[in-house]
C-alpha positions as CSV (number, residue, x, y, z in Angstrom):
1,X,-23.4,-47.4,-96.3
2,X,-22.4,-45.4,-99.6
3,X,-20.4,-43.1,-99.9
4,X,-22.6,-40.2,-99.9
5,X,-24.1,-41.0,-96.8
6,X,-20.7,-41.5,-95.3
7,X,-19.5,-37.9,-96.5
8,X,-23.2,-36.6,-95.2
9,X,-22.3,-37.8,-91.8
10,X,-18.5,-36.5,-91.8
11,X,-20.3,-33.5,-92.8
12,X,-23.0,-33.5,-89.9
13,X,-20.0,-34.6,-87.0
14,X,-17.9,-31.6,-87.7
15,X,-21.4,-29.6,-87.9
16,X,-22.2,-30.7,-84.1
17,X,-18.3,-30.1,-83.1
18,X,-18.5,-26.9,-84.2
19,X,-21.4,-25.9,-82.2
20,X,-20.0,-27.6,-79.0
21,X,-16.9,-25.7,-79.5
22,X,-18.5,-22.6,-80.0
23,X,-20.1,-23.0,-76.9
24,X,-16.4,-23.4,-75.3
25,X,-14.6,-19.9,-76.9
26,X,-13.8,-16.9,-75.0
27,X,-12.9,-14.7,-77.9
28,X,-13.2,-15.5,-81.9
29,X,-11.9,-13.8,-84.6
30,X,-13.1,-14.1,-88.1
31,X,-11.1,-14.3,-92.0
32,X,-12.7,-13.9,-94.8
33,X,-11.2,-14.8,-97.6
34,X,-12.8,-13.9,-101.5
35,X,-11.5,-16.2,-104.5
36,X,-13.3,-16.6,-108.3
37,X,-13.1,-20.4,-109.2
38,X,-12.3,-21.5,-113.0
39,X,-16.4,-21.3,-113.9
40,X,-16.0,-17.2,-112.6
41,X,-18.4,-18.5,-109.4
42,X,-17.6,-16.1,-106.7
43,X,-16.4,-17.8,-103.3
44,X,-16.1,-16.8,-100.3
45,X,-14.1,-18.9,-97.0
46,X,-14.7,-18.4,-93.4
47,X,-12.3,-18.8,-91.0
48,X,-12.7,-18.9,-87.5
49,X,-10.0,-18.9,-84.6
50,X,-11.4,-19.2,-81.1
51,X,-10.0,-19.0,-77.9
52,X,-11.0,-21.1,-74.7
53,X,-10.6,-20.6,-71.2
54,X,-7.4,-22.6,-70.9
55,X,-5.9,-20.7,-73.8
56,X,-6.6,-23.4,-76.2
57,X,-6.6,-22.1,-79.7
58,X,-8.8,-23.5,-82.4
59,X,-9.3,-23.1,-85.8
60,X,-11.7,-24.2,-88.1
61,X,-13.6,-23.4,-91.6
62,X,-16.6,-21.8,-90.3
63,X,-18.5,-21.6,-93.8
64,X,-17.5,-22.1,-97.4
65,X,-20.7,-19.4,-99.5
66,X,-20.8,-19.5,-103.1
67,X,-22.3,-16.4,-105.1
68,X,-23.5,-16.9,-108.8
69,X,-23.0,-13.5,-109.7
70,X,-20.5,-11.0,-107.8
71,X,-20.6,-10.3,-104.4
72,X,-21.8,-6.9,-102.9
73,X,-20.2,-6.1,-99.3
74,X,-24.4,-6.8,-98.4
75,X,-24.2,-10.3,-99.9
76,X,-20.8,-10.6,-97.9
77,X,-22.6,-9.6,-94.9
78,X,-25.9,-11.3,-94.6
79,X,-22.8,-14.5,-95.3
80,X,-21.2,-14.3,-92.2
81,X,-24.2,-13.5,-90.1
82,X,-25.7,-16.5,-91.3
83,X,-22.6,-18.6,-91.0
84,X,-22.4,-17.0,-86.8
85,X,-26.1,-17.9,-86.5
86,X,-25.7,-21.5,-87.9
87,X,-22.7,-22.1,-85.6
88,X,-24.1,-20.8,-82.6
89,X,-21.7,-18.3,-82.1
90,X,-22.3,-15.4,-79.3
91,X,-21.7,-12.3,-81.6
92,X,-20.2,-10.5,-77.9
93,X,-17.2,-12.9,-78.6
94,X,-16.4,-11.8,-81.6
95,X,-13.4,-9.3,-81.4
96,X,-11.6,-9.3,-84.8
97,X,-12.6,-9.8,-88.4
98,X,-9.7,-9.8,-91.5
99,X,-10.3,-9.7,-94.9
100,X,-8.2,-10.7,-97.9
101,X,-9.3,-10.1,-100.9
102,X,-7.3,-8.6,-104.2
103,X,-10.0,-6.9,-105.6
104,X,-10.6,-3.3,-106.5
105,X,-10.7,0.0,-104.1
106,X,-14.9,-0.5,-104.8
107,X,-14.7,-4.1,-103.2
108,X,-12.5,-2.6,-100.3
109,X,-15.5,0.3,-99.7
110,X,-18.0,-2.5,-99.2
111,X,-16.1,-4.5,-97.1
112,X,-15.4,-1.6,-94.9
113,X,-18.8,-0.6,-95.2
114,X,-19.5,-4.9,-94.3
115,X,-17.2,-4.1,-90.9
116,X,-19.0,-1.0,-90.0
117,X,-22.3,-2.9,-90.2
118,X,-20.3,-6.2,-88.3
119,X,-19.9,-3.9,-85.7
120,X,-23.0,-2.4,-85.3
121,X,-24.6,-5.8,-85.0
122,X,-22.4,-6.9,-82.7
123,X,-22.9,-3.7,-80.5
124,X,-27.0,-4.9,-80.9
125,X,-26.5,-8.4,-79.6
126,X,-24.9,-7.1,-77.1
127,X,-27.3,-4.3,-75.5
């Protein structure tokens, strides 16, 4: 087996322990943390914490999303609702999203904007 295959399946096991955790949480709150790398690529980290039943708290990187050019509060978005889709997370567990970011008042409008729109899709999942 080469190594590329080996790092595929690492890759594909914490995939499908992911979802089987996220089947397991009671309440989950996000992080979201923006960087730029050395090549100016825009990054942006995931972070989950979830809660089970017997107050078992796990965290894990949800989703690591490069952006080629900057990102919009949009683009930060349509991230994290594809990262909760792809994980299987229940949006009606979701309680608490952070962000930390160092950028401009403009970036902090968007991402307020980003939590107002968060919350209105979680309100819709939930009807």
């Amino acid at each position: 087996m080469t190594i590329t295959r080996r790092v595929e399946k690492i890759g594909y096991d914490l995939h499908d322990q992911l979802q089987s955790n996220a089947q397991k949480y009671v309440s989950v709150s996000l992080a979201l943390d923006e960087s730029t790398n050395i090549v100016s690529t825009v990054q942006l980290l995931i972070f989950l914490r979830g809660v089970t039943n017997d107050f078992q708290v796990l965290k894990e990187l949800l989703a690591l999303v490069s952006f080629m050019e900057r990102a919009r509060g949009c683009d930060i978005f349509e991230a994290v609702c594809d990262a909760i889709d792809k994980s299987s997370l229940k949006w009606s567990k979701i309680r608490q999203m952070f962000f930390a970011t160092k950028n401009s008042l403009e970036k902090w409008q968007q991402i307020f904007l980003v939590f107002l729109l968060f919350t209105a899709q979680s309100a819709i999942y939930t009807l």
